[in-house]
C-alpha positions in Angstrom: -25.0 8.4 -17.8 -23.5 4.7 -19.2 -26.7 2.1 -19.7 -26.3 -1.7 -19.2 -29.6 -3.1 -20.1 -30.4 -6.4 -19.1 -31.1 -7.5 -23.2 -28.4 -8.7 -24.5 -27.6 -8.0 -28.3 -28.1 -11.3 -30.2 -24.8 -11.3 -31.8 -23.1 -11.4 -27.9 -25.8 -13.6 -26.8 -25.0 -16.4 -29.8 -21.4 -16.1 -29.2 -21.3 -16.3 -25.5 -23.7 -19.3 -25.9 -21.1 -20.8 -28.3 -18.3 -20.3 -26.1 -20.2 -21.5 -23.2 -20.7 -24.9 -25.1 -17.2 -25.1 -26.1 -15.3 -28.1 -24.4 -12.3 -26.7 -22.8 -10.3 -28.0 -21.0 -8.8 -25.5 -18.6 -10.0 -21.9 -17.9 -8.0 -18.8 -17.1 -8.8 -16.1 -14.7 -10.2 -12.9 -17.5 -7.7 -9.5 -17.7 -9.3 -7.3 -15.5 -10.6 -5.2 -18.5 -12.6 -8.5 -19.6 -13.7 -9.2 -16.1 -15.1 -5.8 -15.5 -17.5 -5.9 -18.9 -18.5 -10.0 -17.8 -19.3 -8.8 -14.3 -21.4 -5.4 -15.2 -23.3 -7.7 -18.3 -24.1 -10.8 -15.6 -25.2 -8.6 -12.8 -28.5 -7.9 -14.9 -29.2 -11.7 -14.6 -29.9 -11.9 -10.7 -33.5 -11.5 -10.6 -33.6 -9.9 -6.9 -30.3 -7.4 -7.2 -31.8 -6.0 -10.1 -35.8 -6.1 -8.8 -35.1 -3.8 -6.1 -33.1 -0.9 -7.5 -31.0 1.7 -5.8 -27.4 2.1 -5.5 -25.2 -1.1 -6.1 -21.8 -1.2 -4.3 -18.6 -3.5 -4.9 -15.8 -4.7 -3.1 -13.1 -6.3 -4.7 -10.4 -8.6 -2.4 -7.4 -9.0 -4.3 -7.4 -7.2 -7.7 -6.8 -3.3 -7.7 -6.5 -3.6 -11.4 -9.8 -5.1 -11.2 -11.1 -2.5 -9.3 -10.0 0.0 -11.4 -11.5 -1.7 -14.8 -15.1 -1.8 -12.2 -14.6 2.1 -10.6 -14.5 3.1 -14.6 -18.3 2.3 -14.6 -19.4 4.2 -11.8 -22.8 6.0 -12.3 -23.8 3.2 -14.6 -26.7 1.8 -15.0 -27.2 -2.0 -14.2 -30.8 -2.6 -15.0 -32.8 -0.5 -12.1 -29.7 -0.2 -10.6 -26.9 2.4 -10.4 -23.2 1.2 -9.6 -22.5 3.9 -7.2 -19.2 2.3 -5.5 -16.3 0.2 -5.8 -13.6 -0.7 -3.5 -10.7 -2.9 -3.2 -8.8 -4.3 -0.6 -7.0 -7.5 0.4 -9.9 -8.7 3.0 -13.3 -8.8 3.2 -15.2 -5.0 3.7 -16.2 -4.5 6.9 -19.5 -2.7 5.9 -22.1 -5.0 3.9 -22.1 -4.3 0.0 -23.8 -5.5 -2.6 -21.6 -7.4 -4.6 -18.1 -9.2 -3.5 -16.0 -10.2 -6.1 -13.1 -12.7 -4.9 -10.2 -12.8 -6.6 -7.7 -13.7 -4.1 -7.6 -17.8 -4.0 -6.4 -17.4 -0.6 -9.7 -15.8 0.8 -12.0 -18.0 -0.9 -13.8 -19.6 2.8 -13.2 -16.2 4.4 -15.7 -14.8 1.2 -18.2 -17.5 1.5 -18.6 -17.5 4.7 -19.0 -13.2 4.1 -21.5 -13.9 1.0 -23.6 -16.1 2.9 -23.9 -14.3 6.0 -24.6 -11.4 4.5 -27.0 -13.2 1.4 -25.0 -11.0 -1.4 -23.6 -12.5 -4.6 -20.2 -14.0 -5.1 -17.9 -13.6 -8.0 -14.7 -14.4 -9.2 -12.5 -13.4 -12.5 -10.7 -16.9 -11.6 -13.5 -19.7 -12.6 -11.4 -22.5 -10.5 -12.8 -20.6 -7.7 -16.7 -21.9 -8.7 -15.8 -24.7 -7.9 -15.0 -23.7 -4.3 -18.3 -21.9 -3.8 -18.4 -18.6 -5.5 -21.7 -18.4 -7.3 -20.6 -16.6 -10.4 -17.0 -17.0 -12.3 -15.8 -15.2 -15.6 -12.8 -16.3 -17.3 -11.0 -16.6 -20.3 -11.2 -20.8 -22.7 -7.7 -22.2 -24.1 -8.6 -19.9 -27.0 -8.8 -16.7 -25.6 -12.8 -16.6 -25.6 -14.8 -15.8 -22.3 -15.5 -18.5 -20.2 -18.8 -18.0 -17.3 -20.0 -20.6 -14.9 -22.6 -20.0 -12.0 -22.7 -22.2 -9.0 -26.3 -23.0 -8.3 -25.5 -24.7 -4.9 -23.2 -21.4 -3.3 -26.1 -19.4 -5.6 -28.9 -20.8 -3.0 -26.8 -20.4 -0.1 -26.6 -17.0 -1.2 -30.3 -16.3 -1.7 -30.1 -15.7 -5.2 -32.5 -15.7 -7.7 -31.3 -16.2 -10.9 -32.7 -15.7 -14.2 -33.5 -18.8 -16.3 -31.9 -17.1 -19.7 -28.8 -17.3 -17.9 -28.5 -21.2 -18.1 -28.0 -20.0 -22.0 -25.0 -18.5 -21.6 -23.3 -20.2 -18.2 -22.3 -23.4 -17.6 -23.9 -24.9 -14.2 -21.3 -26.3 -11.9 -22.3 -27.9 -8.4 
């Protein structure tokens, strides 16, 4: 069984802090194989998720490729978690999971208002959509390099509970 541990190699940790102090003027949503990696690494940062263990499920609204990148990690593990599913669809799941990951621009309220409801994290390979009130966003800089941002406002709508460390690596956006 796959390990994500919630350290962080130095070397990634110097050059996502680096890219996350780069000024850039525009970011781009992240290929879904650079998305899937972001999401599974910043996952270990939400203090609660990860404090209480189990199985860790995943809906996706708008990116099957996305999906696919995410369902290639099934049976890791996240911290004390397990990833144990991930679906896809073009709507929000009608069961509750434990992470929703948005990356259909046109469902951004119809997500929130999901997210908040339910008090599960909000993600999006498209960081424009922060902006808008998804709590975490992964992307790609003007140079090619990653690109994170967490919304602490839509993070404490959401109830979560973030690790300080990743203030490091993230750029705060209101």
């Amino acid at each position: 069984m796959k390990r994500i541990s919630s350290f962080i190699p130095i070397f990634l940790l110097v050059g996502l802090i680096h890219l996350s102090m780069t000024t850039i003027t525009k970011a781009a949503e992240a290929p879904p194989d650079m998305a899937s990696g972001l999401i599974m690494q910043m996952l270990t940062f939400e203090k609660s998720l990860m404090a209480t263990g189990g199985d860790l499920t995943i809906h996706v609204i708008g990116s099957s490729a996305l999906a696919d990148e995410l369902k290639k990690s099934i049976g890791s593990s996240i911290a004390k978690c397990k990833l144990a599913v991930v679906t896809s669809s073009g709507d929000v799941p009608t069961e509750k999971v434990s992470v929703l990951i948005i990356a259909d621009s046109k469902k951004v309220e119809q997500a929130i208002a999901y997210t908040r409801a339910k008090q599960i994290i909000s993600i999006t390979n498209n960081p424009d959509l922060v902006k808008k009130g998804i709590s975490l966003g992964v992307g790609m800089n003007d140079t090619g390099g990653q690109k994170l941002l967490v919304n602490m406002t839509a993070s404490k709508a959401e109830g979560l509970n973030w690790k300080p460390a990743i203030l490091k690596i993230a750029k705060a956006v209101k």
